[in-house]
DSSP file (Angstrom, degrees, kcal/mol; ACC not computed):
  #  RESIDUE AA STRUCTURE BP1 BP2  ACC     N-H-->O    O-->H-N    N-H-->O    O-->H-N    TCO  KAPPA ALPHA  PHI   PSI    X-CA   Y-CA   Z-CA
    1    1 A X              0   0    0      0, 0.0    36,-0.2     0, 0.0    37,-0.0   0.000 360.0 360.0 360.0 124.0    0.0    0.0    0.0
    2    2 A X        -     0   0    0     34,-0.1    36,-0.2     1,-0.1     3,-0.1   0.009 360.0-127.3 -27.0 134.2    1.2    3.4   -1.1
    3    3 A X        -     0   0    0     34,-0.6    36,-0.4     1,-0.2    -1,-0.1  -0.043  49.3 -38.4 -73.2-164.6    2.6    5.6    2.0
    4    4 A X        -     0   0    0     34,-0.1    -1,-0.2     1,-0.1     2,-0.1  -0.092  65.1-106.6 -60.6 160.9    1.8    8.8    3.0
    5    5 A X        +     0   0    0     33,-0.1     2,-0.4    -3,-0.1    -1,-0.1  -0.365  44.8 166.7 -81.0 148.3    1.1   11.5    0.6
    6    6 A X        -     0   0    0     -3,-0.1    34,-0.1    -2,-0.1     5,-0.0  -0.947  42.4 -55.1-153.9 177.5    3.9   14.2    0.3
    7    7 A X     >  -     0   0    0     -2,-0.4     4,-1.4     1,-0.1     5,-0.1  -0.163  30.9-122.1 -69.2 157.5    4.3   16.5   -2.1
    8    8 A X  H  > S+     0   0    0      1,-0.2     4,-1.4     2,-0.2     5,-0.2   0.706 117.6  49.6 -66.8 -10.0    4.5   16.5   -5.7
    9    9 A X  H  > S+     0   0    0      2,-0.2     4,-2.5     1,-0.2    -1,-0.2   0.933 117.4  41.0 -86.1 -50.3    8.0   18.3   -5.4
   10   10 A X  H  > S+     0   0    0      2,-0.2     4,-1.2     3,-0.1    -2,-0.2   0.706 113.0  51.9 -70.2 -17.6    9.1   15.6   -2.8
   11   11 A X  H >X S+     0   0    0     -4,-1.4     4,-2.1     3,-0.2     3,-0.9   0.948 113.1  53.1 -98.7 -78.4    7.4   12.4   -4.9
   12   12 A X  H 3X S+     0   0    0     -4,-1.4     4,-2.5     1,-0.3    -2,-0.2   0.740 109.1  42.0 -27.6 -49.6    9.5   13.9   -8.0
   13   13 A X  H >X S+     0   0    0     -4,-2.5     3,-0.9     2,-0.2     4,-0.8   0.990 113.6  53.6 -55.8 -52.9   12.9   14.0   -6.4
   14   14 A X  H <X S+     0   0    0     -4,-1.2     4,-1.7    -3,-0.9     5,-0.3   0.758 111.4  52.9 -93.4 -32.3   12.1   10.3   -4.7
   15   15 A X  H >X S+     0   0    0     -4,-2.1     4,-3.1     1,-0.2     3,-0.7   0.959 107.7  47.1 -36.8 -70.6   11.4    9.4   -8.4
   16   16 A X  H <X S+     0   0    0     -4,-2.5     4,-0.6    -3,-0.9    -2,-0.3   0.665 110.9  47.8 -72.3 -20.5   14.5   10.6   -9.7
   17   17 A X  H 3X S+     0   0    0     -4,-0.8     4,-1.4    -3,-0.2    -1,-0.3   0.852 116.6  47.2 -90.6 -31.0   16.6    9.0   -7.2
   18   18 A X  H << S+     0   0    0     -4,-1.7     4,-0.4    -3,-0.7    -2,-0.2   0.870 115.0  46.9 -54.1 -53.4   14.6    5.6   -7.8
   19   19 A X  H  X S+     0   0    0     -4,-3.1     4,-1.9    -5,-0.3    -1,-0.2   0.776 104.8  58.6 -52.6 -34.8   15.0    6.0  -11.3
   20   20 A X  H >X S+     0   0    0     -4,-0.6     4,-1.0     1,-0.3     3,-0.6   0.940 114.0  41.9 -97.1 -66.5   18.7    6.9  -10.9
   21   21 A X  H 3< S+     0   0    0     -4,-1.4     6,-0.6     1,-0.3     5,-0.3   0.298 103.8  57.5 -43.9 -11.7   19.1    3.5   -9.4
   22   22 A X  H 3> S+     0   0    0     -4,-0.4     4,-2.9     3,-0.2    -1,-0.3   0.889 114.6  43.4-101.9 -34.5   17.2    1.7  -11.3
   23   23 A X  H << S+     0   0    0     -4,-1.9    -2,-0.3    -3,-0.6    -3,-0.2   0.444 113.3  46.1 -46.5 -23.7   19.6    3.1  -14.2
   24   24 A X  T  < S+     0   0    0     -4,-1.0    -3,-0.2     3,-0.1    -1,-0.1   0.832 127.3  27.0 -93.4 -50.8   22.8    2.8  -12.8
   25   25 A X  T  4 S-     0   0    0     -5,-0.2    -2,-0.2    -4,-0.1    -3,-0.2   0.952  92.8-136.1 -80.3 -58.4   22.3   -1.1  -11.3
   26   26 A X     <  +     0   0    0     -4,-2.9     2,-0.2    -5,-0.3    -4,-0.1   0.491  51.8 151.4  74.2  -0.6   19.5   -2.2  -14.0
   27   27 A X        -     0   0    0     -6,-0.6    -1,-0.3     1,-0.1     5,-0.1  -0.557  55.0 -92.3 -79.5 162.8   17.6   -3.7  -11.3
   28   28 A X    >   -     0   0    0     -2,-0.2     3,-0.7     1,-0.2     4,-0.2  -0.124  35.3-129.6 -64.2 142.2   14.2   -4.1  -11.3
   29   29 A X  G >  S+     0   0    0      1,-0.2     3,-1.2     2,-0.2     4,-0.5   0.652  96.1  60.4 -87.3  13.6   12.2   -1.4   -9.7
   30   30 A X  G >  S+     0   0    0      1,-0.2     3,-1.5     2,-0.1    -1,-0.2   0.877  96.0  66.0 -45.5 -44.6   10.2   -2.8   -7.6
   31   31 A X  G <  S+     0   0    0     -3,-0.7    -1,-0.2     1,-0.2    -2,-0.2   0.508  90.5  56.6 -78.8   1.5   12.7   -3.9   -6.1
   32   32 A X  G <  S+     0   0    0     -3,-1.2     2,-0.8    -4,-0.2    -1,-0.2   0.542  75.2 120.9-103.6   4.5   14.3   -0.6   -4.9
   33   33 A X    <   -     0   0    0     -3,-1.5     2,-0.4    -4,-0.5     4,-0.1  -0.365  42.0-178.0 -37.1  98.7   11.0    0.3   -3.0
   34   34 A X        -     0   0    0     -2,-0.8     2,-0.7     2,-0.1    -2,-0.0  -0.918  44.6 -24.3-115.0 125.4   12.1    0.6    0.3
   35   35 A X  S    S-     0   0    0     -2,-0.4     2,-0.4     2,-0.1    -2,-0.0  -0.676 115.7 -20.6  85.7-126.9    9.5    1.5    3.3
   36   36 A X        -     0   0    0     -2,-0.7     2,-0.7   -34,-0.0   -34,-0.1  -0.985  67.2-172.4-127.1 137.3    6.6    3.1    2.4
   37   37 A X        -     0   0    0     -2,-0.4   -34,-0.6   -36,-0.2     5,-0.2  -0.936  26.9-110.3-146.9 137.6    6.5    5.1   -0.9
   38   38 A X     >  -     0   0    0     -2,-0.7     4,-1.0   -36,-0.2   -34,-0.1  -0.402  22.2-121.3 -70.2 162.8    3.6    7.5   -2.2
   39   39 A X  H  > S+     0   0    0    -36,-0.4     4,-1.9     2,-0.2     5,-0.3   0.787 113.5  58.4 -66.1 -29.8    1.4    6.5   -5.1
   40   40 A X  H  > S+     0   0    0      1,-0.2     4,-3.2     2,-0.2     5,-0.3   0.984 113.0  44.2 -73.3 -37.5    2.4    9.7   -7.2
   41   41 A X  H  > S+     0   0    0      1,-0.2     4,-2.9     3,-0.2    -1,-0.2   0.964 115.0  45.3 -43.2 -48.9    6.3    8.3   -6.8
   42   42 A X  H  X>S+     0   0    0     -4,-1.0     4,-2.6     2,-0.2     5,-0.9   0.950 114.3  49.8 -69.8 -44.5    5.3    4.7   -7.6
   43   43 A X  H  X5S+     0   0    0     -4,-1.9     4,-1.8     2,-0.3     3,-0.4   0.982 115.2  48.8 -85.6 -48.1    3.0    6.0  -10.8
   44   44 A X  H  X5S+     0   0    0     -4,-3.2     4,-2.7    -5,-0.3    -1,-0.3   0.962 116.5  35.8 -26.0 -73.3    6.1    8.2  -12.0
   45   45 A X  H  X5S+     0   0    0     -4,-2.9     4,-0.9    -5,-0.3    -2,-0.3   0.475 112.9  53.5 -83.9  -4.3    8.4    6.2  -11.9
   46   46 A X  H  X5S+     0   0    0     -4,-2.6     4,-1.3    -3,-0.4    -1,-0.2   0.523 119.0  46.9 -95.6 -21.3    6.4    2.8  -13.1
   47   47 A X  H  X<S+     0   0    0     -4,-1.8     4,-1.5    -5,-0.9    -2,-0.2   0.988 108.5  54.4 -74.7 -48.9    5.4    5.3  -16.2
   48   48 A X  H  X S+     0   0    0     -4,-2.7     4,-0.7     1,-0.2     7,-0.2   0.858 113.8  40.8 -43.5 -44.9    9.2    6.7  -16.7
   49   49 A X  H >< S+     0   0    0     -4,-0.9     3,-0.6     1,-0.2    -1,-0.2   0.873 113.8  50.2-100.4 -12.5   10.6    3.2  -17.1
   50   50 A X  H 3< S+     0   0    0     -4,-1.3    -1,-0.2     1,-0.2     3,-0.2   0.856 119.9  40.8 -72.9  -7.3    7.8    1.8  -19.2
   51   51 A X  H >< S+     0   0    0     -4,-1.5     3,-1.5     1,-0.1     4,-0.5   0.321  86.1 110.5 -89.0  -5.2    8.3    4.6  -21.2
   52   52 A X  T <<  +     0   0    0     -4,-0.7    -1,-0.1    -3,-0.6     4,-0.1   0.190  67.4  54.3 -51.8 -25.7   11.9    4.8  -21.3
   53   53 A X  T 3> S+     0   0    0     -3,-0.2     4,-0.9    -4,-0.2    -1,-0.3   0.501 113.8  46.2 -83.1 -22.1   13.0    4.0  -24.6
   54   54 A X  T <4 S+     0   0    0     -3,-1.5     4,-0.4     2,-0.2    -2,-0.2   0.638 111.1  49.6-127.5  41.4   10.8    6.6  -26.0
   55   55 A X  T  > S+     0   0    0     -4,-0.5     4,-1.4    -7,-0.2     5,-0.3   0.536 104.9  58.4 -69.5 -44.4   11.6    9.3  -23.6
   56   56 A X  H  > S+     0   0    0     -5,-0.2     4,-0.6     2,-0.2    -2,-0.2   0.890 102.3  53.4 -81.3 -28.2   15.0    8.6  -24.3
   57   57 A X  H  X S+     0   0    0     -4,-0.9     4,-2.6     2,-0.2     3,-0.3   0.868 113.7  45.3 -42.2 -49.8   14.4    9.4  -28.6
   58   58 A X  H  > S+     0   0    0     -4,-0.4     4,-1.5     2,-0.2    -1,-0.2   0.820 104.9  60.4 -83.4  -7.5   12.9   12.8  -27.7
   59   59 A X  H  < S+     0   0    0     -4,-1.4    -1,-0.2     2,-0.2    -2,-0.2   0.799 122.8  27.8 -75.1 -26.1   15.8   13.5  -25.1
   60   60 A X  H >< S+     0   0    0     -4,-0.6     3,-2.4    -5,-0.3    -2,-0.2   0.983 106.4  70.3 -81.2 -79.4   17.9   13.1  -28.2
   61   61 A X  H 3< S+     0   0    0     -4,-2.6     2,-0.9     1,-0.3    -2,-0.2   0.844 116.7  28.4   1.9 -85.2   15.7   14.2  -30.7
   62   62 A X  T 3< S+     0   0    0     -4,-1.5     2,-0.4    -5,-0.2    -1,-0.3  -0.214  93.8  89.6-112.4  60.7   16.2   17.4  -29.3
   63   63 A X    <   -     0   0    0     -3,-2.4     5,-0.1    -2,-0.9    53,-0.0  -0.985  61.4-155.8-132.7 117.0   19.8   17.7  -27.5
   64   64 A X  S    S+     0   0    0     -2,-0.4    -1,-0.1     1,-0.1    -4,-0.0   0.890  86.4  32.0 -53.2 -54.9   22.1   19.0  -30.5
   65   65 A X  S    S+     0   0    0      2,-0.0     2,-0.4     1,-0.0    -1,-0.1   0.730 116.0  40.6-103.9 -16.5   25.3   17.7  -29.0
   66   66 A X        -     0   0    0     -7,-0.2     2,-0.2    -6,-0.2    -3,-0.2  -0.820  64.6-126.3-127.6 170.1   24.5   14.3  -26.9
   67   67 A X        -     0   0    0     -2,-0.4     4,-0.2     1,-0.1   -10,-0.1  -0.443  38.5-108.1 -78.4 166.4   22.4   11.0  -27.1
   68   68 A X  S >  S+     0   0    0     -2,-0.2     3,-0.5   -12,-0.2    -1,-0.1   0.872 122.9  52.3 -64.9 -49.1   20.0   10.1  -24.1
   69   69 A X  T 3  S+     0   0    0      1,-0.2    -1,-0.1   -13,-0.1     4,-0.1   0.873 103.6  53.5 -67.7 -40.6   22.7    7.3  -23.4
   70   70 A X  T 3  S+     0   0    0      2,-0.1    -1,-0.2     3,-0.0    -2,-0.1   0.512  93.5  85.2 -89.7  -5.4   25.6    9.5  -23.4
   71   71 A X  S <  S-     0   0    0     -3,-0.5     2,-0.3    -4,-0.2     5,-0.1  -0.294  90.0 -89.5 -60.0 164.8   24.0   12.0  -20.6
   72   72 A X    >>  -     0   0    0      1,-0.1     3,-2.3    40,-0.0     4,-0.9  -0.810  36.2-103.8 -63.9 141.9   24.5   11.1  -16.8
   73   73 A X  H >> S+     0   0    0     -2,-0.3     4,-0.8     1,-0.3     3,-0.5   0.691 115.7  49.2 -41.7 -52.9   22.4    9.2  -15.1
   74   74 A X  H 34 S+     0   0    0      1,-0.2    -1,-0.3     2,-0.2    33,-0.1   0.041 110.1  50.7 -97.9  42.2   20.8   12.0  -13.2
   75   75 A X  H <4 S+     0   0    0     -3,-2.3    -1,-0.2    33,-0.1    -2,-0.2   0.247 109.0  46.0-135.3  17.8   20.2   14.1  -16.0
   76   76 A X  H <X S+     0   0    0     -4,-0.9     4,-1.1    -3,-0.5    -2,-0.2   0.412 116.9  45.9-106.3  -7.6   18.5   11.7  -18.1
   77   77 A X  H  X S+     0   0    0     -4,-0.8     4,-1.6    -5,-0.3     5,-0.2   0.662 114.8  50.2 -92.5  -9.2   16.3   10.5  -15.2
   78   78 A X  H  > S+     0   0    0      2,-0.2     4,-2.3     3,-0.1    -2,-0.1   0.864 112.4  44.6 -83.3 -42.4   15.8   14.1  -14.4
   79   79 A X  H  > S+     0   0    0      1,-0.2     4,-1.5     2,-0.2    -2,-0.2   0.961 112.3  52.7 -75.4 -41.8   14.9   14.8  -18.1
   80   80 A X  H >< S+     0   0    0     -4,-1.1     3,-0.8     1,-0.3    -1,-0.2   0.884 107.0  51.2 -63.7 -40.6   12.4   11.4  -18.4
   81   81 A X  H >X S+     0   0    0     -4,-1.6     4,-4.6     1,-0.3     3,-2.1   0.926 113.8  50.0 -78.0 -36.9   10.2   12.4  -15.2
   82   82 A X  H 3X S+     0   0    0     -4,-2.3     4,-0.6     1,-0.3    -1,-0.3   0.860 112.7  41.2 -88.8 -14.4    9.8   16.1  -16.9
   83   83 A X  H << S+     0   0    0     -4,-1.5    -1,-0.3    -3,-0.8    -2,-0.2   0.212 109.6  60.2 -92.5  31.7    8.8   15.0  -20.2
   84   84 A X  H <> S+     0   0    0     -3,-2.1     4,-2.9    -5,-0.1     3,-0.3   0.637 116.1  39.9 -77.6 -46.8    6.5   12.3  -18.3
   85   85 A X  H  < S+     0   0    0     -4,-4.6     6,-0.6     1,-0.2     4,-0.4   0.693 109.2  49.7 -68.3 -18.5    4.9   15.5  -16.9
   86   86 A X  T  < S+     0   0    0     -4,-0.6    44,-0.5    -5,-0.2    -1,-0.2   0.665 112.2  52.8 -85.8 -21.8    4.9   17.5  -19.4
   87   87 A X  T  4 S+     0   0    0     -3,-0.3    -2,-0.2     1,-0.2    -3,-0.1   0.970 109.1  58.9 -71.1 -68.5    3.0   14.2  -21.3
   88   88 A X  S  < S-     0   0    0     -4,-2.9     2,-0.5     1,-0.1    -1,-0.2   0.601  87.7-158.5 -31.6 -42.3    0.8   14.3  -18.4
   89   89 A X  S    S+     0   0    0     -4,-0.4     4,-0.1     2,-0.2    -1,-0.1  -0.532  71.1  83.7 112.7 -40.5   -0.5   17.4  -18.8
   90   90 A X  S    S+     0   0    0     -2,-0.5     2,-0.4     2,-0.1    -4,-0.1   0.401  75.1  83.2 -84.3  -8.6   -1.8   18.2  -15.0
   91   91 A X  S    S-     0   0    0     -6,-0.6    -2,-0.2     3,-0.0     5,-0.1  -0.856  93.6-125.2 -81.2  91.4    1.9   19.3  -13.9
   92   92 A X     >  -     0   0    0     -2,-0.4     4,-3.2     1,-0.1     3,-0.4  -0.349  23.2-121.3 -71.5 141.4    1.9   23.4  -15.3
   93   93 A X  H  > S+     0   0    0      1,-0.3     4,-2.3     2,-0.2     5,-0.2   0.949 107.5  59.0 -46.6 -52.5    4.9   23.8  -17.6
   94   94 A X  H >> S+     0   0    0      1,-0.2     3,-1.5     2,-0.2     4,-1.0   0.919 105.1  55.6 -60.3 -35.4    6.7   26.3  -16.1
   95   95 A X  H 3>>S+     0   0    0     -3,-0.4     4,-3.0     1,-0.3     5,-0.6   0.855 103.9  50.3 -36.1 -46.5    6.9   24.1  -12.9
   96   96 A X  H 3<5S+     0   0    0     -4,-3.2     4,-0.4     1,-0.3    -1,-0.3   0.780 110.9  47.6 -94.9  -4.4    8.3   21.4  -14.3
   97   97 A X  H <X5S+     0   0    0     -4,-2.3     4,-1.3    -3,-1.5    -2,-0.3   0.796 108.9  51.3 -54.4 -37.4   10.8   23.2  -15.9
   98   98 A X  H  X>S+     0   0    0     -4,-1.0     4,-3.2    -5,-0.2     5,-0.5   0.860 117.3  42.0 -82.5 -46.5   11.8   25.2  -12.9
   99   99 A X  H >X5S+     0   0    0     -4,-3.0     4,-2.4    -5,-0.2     3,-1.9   0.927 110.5  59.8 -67.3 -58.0   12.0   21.5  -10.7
  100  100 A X  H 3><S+     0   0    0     -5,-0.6     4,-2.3    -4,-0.4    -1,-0.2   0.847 117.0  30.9 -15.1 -59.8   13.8   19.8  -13.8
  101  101 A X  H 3<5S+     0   0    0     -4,-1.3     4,-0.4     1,-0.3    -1,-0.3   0.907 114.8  53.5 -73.9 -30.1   16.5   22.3  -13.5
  102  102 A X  H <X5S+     0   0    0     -4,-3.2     4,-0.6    -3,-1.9    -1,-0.3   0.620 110.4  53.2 -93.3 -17.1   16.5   23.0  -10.2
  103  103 A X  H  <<S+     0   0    0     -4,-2.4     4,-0.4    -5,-0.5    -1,-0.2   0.957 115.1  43.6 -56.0 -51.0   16.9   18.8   -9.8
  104  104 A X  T  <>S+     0   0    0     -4,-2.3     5,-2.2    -5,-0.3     4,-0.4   0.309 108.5  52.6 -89.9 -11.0   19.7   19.0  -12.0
  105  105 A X  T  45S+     0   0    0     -4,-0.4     3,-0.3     3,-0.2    -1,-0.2   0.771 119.3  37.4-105.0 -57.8   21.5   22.1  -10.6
  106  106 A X  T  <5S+     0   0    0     -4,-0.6    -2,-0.2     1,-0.3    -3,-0.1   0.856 124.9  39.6 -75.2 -17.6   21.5   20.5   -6.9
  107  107 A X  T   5S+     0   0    0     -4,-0.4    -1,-0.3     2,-0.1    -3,-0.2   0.676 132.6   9.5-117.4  -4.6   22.1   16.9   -8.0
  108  108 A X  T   5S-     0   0    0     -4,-0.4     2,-0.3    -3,-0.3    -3,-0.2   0.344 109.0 -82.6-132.6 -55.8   24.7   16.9  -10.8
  109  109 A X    >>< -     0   0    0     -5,-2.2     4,-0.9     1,-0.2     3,-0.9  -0.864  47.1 -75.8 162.8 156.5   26.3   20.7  -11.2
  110  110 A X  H >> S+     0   0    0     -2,-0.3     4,-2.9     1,-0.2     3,-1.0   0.916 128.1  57.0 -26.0 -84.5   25.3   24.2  -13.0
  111  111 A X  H 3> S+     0   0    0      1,-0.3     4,-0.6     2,-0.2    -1,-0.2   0.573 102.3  51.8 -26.2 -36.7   26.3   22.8  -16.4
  112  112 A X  H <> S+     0   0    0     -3,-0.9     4,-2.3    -8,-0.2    -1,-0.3   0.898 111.9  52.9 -67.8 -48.9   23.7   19.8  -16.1
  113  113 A X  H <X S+     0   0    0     -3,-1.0     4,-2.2    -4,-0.9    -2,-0.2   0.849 107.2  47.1  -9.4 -78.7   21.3   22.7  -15.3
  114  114 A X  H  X S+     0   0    0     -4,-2.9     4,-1.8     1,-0.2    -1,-0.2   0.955 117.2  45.6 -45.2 -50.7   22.1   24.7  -18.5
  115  115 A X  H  X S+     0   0    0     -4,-0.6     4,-2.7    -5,-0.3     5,-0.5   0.905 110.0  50.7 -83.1 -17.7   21.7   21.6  -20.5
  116  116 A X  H  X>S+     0   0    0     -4,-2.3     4,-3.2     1,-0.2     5,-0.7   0.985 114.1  43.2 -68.9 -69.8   18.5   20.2  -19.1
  117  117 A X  H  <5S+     0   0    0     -4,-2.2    -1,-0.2    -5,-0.2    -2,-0.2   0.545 109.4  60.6 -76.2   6.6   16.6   23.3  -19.4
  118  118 A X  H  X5S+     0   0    0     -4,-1.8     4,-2.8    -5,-0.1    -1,-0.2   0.790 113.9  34.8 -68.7 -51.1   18.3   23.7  -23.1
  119  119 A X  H  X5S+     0   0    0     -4,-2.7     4,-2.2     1,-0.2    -2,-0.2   0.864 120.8  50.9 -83.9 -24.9   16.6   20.2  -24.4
  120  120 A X  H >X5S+     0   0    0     -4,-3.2     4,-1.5    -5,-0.5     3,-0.6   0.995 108.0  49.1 -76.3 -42.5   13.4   20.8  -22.2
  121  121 A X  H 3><S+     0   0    0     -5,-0.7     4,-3.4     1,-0.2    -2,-0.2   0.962 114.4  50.1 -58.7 -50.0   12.9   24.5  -23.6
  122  122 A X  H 3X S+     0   0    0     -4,-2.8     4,-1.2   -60,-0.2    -1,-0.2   0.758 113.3  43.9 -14.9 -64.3   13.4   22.6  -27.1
  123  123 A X  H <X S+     0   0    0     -4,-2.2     4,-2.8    -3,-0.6     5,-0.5   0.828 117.8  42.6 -47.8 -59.0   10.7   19.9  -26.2
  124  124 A X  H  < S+     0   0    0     -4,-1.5     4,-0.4     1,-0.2    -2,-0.2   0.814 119.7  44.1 -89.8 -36.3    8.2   22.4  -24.8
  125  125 A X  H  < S+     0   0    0     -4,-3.4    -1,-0.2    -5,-0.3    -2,-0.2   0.963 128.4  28.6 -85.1 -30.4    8.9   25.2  -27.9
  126  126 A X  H  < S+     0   0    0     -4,-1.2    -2,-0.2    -5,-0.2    -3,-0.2   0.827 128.5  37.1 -72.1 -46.2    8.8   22.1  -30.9
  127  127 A X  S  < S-     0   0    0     -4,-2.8    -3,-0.2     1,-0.2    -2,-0.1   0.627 102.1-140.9 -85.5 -15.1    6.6   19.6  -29.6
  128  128 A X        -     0   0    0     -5,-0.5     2,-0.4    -4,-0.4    -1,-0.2  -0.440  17.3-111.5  86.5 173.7    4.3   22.1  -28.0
  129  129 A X              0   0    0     -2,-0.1   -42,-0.1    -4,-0.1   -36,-0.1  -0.866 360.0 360.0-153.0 129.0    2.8   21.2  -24.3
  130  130 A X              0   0    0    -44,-0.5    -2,-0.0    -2,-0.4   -43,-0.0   0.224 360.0 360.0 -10.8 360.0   -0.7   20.4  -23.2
């Protein structure tokens, strides 16, 4: 049973750090549920990796200089959860740009930052957003 409810900001992070793990190891992710874990994490992140090969084409698609593979781990899990939100629709764009970056600033470096909110501004100005 889903834990307690926490915020979308805080269910996002715990996503990306699941996610991050689930990328780095390749184990399943169920199996890094640990405790109690809210349904908006679980439903993120069980959407990010079934969706994950073609998250990772539009992370590409629209990065000029890298692949999805060639990124770091937490800024290609950072990038899947924000075009899972943006996919979603119920998430408002500028928010999920501002955590995206602000994900990527605190959890890989300035320069992850820059480049995350380069390919998301891409996404959001070619593909349009909900």
């Amino acid at each position: 049973m889903p834990g307690n409810t926490v915020s979308r900001r805080e269910a996002r992070r715990a996503a990306v750090f699941m996610l991050f793990q689930w990328d780095v190891t390749g184990r399943p992710l169920g199996s890094l549920y640990e405790g109690d874990v809210d349904s908006y994490t679980l439903q993120l992140a069980d959407a990010v990796t079934a969706r994950a090969a073609e998250l990772d084409a539009r992370i590409t698609a629209a990065s000029d200089d890298w692949t999805a593979d060639r990124l770091g781990a937490v800024e290609r899990n950072v990038l899947r959860v924000a075009l899972e939100e943006l996919d979603e629709g119920e998430v408002p764009v500028e928010v999920v740009l501002d955590e995206a970056v602000t994900l990527a600033k605190r959890y890989a470096s300035e320069d992850a930052a820059k480049l995350v909110n380069g390919i998301l501004g891409k996404v959001v100005r070619e593909e349009g957003a909900p």
